[in-house]
N, C-alpha and C positions, 0 to 999 in steps of 0.2 A: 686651613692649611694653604700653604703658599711654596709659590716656587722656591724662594730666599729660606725658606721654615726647613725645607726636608732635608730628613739626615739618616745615617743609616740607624738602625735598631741598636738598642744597645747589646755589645759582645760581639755585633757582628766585625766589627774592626779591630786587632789588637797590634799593639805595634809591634816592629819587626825586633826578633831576638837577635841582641847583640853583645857579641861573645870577643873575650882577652881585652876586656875592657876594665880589669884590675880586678884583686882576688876579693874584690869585698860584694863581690858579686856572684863567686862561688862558678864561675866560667871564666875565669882570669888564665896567663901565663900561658896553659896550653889551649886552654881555649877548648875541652874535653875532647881532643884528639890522644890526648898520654902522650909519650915518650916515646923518642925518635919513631923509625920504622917506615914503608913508603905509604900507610895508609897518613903517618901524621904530615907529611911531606904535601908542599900545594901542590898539585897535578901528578898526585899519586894514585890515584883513582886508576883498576884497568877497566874489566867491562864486565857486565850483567851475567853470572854464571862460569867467572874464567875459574880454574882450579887448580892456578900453579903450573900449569903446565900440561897437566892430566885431563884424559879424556871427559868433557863435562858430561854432567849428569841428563841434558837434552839428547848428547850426542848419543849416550852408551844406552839409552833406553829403545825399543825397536821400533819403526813406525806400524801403522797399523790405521788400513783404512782412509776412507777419502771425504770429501763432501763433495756430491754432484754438483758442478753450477747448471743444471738444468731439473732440480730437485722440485720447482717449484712453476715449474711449467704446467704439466699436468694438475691439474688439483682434485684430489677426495672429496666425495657427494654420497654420503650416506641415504638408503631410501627413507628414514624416516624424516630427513630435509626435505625429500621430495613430496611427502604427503604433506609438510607445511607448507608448501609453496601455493599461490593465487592463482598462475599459469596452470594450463590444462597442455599446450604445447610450448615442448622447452626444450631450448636451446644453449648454448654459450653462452651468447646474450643475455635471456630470460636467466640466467642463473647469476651473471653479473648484475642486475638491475635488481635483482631481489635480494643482492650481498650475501649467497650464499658460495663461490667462490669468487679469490682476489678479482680486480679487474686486470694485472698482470698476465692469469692467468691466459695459455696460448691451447689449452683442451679441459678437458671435464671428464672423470669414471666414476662410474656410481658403482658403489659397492654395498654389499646385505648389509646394514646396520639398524634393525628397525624392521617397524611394519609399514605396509604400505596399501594402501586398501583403495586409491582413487584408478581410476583409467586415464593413463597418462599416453602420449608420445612423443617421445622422445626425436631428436635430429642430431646427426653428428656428432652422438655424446656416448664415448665408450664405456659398458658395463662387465660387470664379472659375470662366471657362471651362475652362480647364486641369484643374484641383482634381475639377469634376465627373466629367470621363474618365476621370480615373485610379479616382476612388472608384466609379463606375459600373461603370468595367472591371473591378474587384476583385468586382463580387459587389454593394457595397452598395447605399443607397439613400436620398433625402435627400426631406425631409418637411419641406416652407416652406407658412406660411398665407397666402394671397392675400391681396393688402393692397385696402382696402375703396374702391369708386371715389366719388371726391366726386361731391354730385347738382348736376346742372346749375343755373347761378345764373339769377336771374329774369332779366337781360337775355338769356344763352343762350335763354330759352324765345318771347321776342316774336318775330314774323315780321317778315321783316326789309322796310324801305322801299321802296320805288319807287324807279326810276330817277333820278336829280335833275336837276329842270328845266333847262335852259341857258339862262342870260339874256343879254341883250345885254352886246356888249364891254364889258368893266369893269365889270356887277354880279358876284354872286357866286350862288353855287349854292346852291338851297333844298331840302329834300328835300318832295316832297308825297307825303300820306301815302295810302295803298290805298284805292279807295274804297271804302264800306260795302255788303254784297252787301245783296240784297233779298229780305224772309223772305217766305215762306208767308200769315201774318198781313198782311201789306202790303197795300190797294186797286189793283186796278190803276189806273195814268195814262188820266185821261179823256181819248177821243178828241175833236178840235177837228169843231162840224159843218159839214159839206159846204155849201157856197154852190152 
């Protein structure tokens, strides 16, 4: 075999169909488009799904439903992966280097699918209720960092208002606000004098 030698297989090339190239060809005249109309017409073509006018059948059907793009962040770890595994301590890491989830992946949960009979520990790798039991009852031990609690926002921290006044039928409700206590630095209220 030679550069000059190759060619394709046979059948894999056929030449290109060409059509109104006289009726002894049986695609002549119209060229199997028929008679008149705007599909027989060149640039009669509209588009993928139109229906005349009419609500297309994409549009009138209801939607339903999403695809996460972060579907595939997390990845599933059954425990009977974990009883195949070589590591005794496993990680994110340990669980990408054994090709037991993607290397995309950005966390790891282990879930009961399986038995699991080794003494494991685990790091930073989130489990179910289930998953815990089992990995618990075996011996091991699973090692999650608290996640950090947000600080309370400025409105959380105000005291919150008074009762709100009731006003007559048909106004509406106003809040008044605490009244101001009275400091230390304040004069006391002059007594009125006695007649």
């Amino acid at each position: 075999m030679k550069l000059n030698t190759l060619k394709p297989a046979p059948g894999a090339k056929a030449p290109r169909h060409r059509v109104g190239r006289g009726v002894g060809s049986g695609w002549g005249k119209t060229a199997g488009r028929g008679h008149k109309g705007q599909k027989a017409r060149s640039g009669g073509f509209h588009k993928v799904g139109f229906e005349g006018g009419q609500m297309p059948l994409h549009r009138r059907l209801p939607k339903r439903g999403f695809k996460s793009p972060t579907r595939n962040d997390i990845a599933e770890v059954r425990t009977s992966e974990l009883q195949n595994m070589q590591a005794a301590d496993i990680d994110l890491a340990a669980l990408k280097a054994e090709g037991v989830v993607p290397r995309a992946a950005l966390a790891a949960k282990v879930i009961l699918s399986g038995k699991l009979e080794r003494k494991l520990s685990l790091k930073e790798i989130q489990v179910s209720k289930g998953a815990r039991s089992m990995i618990e009852g075996a011996g091991g031990s699973i090692q999650l960092t608290p996640k950090p609690q947000p600080e309370p926002t400025l409105l959380a921290r105000q005291p919150p208002l008074r009762e709100p006044r009731r006003l007559p039928r048909g106004g509406c409700e106003v809040p008044v606000p605490a009244p101001a206590q009275a400091s230390a630095r304040d004069p006391a209220p002059e007594e009125a004098p006695k007649a």
